[in-house]
LUMTI-322241 format. One record per atom (N, C-alpha, C): x, y, z. Coordinates in steps of 0.1 Angstrom, whole numbers, plus 5000, padded with zeros to 4 digits. Atoms other than C-alpha are relative to their C-alpha. Layout:
<marzas>
XYZ;...
</marzas>
This chain:
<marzas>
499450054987;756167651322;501149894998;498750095000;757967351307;501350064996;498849965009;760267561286;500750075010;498849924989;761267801316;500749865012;499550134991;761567441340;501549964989;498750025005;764067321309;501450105000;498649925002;765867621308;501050035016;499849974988;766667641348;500349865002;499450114998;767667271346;501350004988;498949995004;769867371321;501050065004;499549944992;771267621341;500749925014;499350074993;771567431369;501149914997;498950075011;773567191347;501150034999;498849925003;776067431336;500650035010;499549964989;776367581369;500849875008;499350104990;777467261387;501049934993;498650025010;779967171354;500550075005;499449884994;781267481362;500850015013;499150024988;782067421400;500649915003;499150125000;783067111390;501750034995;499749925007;785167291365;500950055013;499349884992;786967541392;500449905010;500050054991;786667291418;502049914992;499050025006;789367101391;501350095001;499349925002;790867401383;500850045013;499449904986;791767481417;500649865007;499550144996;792967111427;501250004989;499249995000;795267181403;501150075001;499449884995;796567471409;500949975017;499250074983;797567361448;500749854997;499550065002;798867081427;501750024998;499149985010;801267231407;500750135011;499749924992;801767471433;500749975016;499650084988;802767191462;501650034998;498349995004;806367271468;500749855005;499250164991;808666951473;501050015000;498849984991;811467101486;499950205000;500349854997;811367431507;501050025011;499249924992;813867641524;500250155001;500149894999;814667931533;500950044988;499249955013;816768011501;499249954987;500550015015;815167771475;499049915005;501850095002;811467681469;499749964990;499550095010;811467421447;498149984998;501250035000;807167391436;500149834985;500350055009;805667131411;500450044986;499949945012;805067351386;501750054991;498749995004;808667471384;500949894994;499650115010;809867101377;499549904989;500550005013;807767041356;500750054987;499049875007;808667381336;501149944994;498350035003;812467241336;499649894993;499550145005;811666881322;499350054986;500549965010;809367031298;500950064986;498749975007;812367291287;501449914998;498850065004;814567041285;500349914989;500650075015;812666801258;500450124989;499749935016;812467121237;501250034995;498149954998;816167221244;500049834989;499650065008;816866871233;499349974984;501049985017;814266861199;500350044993;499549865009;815767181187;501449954998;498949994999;818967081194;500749884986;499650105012;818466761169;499550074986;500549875014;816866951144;501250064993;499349955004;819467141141;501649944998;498350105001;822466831142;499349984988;500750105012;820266721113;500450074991;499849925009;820267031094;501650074994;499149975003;823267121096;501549864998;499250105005;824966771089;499749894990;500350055012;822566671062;500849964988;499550005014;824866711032;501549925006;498450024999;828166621051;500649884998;499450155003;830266311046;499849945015;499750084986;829866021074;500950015009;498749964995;833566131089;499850165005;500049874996;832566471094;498650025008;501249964990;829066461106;500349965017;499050084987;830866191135;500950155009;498949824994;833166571145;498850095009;501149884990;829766771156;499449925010;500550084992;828666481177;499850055015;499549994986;830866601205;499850194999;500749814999;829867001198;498650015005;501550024996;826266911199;500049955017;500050064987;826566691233;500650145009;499549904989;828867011249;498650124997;501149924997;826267251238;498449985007;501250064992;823767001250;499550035014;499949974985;824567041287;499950165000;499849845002;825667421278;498450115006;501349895005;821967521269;499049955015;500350064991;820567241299;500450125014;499449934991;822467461326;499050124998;500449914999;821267771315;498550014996;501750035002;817567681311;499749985015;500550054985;817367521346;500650165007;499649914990;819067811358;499550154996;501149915003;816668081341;498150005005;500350034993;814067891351;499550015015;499849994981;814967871391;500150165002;500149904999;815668231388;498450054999;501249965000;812168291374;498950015009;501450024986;810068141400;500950015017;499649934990;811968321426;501349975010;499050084991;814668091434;501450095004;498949904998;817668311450;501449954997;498850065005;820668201428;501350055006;498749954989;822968421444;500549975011;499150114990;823168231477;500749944999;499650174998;823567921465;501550064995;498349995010;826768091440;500950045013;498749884981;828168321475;500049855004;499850184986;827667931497;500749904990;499050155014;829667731462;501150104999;498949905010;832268021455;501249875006;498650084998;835267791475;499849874991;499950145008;834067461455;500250094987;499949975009;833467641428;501550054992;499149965003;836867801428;501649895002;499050144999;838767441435;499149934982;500350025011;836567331406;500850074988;499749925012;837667611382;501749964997;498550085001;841567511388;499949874991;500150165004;840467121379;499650024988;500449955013;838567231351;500850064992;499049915012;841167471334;500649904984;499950075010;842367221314;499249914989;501250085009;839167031303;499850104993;501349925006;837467351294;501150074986;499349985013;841067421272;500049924988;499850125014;841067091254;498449994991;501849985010;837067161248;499850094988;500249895005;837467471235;500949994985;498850085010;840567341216;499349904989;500650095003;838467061203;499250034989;500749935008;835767261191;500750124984;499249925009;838267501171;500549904992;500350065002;839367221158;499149874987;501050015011;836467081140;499250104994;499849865011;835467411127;500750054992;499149935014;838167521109;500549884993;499250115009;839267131095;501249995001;498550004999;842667161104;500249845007;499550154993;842566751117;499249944990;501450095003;840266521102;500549835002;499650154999;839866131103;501049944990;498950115010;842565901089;501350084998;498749935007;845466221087;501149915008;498150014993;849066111098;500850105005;499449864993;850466301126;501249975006;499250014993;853266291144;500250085011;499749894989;853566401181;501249935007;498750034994;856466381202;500649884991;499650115004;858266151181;499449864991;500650115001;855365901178;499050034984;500749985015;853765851138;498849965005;501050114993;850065741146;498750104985;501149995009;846765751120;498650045009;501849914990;843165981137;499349914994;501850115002;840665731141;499250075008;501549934994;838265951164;500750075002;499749854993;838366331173;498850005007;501449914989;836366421205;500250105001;500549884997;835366701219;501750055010;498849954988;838466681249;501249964994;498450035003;841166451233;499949934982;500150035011;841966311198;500749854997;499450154997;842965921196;500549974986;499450065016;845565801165;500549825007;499350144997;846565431161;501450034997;498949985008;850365411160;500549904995;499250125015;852765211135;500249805010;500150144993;853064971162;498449955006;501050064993;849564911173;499250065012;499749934990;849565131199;498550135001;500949814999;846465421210;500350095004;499749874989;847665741216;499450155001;501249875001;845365991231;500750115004;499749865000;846066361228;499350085000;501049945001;844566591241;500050154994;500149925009;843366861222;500650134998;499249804999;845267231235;501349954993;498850065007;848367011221;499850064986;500050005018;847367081184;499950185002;500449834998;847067461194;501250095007;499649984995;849967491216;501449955000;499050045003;852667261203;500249994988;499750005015;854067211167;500049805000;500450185003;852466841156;500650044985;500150065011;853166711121;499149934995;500850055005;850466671098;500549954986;499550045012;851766451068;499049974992;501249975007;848266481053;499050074997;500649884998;847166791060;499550094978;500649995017;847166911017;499649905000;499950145007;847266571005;500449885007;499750134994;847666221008;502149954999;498750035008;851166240989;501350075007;499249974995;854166251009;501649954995;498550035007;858066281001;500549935012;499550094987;859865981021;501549994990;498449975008;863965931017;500249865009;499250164995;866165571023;501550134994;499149914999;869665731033;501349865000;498950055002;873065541024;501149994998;498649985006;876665541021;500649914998;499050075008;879465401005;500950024996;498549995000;883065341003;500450124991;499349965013;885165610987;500649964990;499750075013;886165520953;499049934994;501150035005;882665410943;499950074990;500549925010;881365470912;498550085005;501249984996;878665720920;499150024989;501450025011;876765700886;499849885002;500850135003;876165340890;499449965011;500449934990;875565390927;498650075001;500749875003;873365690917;498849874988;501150085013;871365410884;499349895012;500350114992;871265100914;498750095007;500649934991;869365360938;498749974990;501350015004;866565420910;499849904995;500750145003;866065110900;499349935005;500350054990;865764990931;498250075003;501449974997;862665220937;499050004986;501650135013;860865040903;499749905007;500350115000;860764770918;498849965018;501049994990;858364910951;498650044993;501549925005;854964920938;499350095010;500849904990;853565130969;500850174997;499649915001;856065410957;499150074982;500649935012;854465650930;501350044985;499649985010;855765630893;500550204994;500249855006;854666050890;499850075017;498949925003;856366270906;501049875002;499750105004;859166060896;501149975015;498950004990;861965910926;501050064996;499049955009;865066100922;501449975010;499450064988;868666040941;501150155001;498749925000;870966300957;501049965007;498650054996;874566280965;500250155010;500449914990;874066450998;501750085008;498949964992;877666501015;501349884997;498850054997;881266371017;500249945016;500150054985;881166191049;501149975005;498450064994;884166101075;500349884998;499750115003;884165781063;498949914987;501050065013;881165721034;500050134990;500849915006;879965921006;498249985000;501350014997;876265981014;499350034987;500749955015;873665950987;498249975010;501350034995;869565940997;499150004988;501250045010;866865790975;498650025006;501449934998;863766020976;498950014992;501150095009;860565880963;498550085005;501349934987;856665980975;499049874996;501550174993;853865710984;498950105009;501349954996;850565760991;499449985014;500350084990;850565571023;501050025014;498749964995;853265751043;499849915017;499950084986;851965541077;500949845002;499650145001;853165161064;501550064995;498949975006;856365391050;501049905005;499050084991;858565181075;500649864987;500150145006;857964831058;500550054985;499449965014;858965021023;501250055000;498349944995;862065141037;501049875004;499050174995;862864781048;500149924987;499650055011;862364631016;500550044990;498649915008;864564900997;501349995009;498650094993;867464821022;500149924997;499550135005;867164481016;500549974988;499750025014;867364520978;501250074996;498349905001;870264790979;500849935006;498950084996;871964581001;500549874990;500150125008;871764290975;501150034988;499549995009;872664470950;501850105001;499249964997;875364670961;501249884999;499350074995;876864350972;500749914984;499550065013;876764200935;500650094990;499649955008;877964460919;501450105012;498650014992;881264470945;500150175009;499549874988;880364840962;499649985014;499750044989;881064850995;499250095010;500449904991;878765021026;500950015010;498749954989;881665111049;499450065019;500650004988;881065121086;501050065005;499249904996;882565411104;501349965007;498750034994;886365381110;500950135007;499549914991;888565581133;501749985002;497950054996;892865581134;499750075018;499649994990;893765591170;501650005003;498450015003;897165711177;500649995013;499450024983;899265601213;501350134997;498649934992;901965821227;500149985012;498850074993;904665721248;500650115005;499549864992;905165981278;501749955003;498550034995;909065961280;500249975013;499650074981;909366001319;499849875003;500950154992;907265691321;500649914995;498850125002;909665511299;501250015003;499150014990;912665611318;499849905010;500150144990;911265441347;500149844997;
</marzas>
């Protein structure tokens, strides 16, 4: 009798776990099942936002995982480039999770897109050019055709890449200056990359001088002059050509290469200074463009 009394209190036991149990189970279920926002188009429950914050942790998890893995080995300057790939596919994968999601638990996406098409299609105008410079951006830093520190030249302006984003690409220029460009530029116009092989660029100082100059001594002053720039490279060596017969000079240009083609300016200024120096002591003359001007004398008009 005791043994069947214990086992019918054990029962009872289990049994009322049990409806405790379901009674749970079922409190949460009308939890997770409470909608907090309902319309006739979208029924927005617990459970569903939940769902989305949940996918959105793992979206982002995976997403580092994989900046990790695949920027493990790379140099500090290049891992800095997927930053802005990562962050756009960040949103990318975000969108289409919430919006797999909402679909799943019965949300009718097609309304909401038919009741957005006029925003959507004033949007898509505004956008055209972000989603060019993105896309641009991304191309880009995949194939290496930019990297940090090159020397470009756009419209005119020399400037040094200190950051590539995703939309635009920012150089410092010779004066000081930030100039941001945005990215379909590098894809759509012809830039100048004076770093693109290498660091080693050919730069030229252009000069003339009176006819009747000796042009071998002319031609020895020039390279001398570029010994005496330490920023210009010894190997390949500077060399000078005697470019043209001018309307009033003979032109010669002293072509050298430096490693630093951004501060080129300031090396250009203190080889003028020194050609002019020397020029001046050794009596050749830079000649400053002259012009004969001839009068005539309309006769009628000197009648009168």
């Amino acid at each position: 009798m005791a043994k069947n009394q214990a086992t019918n209190n054990y029962l009872n036991g289990y049994a009322i776990k049990m409806e405790k149990l379901e009674s749970l189970f079922n409190s949460l279920k009308d939890f997770l099942s409470y909608r907090i926002y309902d319309s006739d188009t979208v029924h927005l429950s617990v459970s569903t936002f939940l769902t989305i914050l949940v996918a959105l942790f793992a979206v982002t998890f995976i997403l580092r995982m994989v900046h990790r893995l695949v920027t493990a080995k790379l140099p500090e300057e290049d891992k800095n480039k997927f930053i802005s790939i990562f962050g756009f596919l960040k949103y990318l994968f975000y969108i289409l999770v919430v919006a797999t999601i909402l679909h799943s638990s019965g949300v009718n996406l097609t309304v909401l897109l038919t009741a957005s098409t006029a925003l959507f299609v004033g949007i898509g105008f505004a956008l055209q050019y972000l989603f060019q410079d993105i896309i641009s951006g991304i191309l880009i830093i995949l194939d290496q055709s930019l990297h940090v520190s090159d020397i470009i030249e756009v419209e005119g302006k020399v400037g040094r890449v200190f950051e590539i984003r995703l939309r635009t690409t920012r150089a410092l220029t010779r004066d000081d200056k930030v100039i941001v460009i945005p990215n379909h530029k590098f894809l759509t116009d012809s830039i100048y990359n004076y770093t693109q092989n290498h660091k080693t660029t050919r730069e030229s100082v252009k000069v003339g001088v009176a006819y009747g100059s000796d042009v071998k001594l002319v031609t020895e002053i020039l390279e001398e002059v570029a010994t005496t720039q330490k920023s210009i490279l010894k190997n390949p060596k500077p060399f000078v050509l005697f470019e043209d017969f001018g309307d009033s000079a003979l032109l010669f240009s002293l072509n050298y290469y430096i490693t630093d083609s951004f501060s080129d300016p300031r090396t250009k200024s203190a080889m003028r200074y020194e050609i002019d120096s020397r020029f001046r002591a050794k009596q050749i003359t830079i000649p400053f463009p002259q012009r004969d001007v001839h009068l005539f004398q309309n006769s009628n008009t000197a009648e009168h």
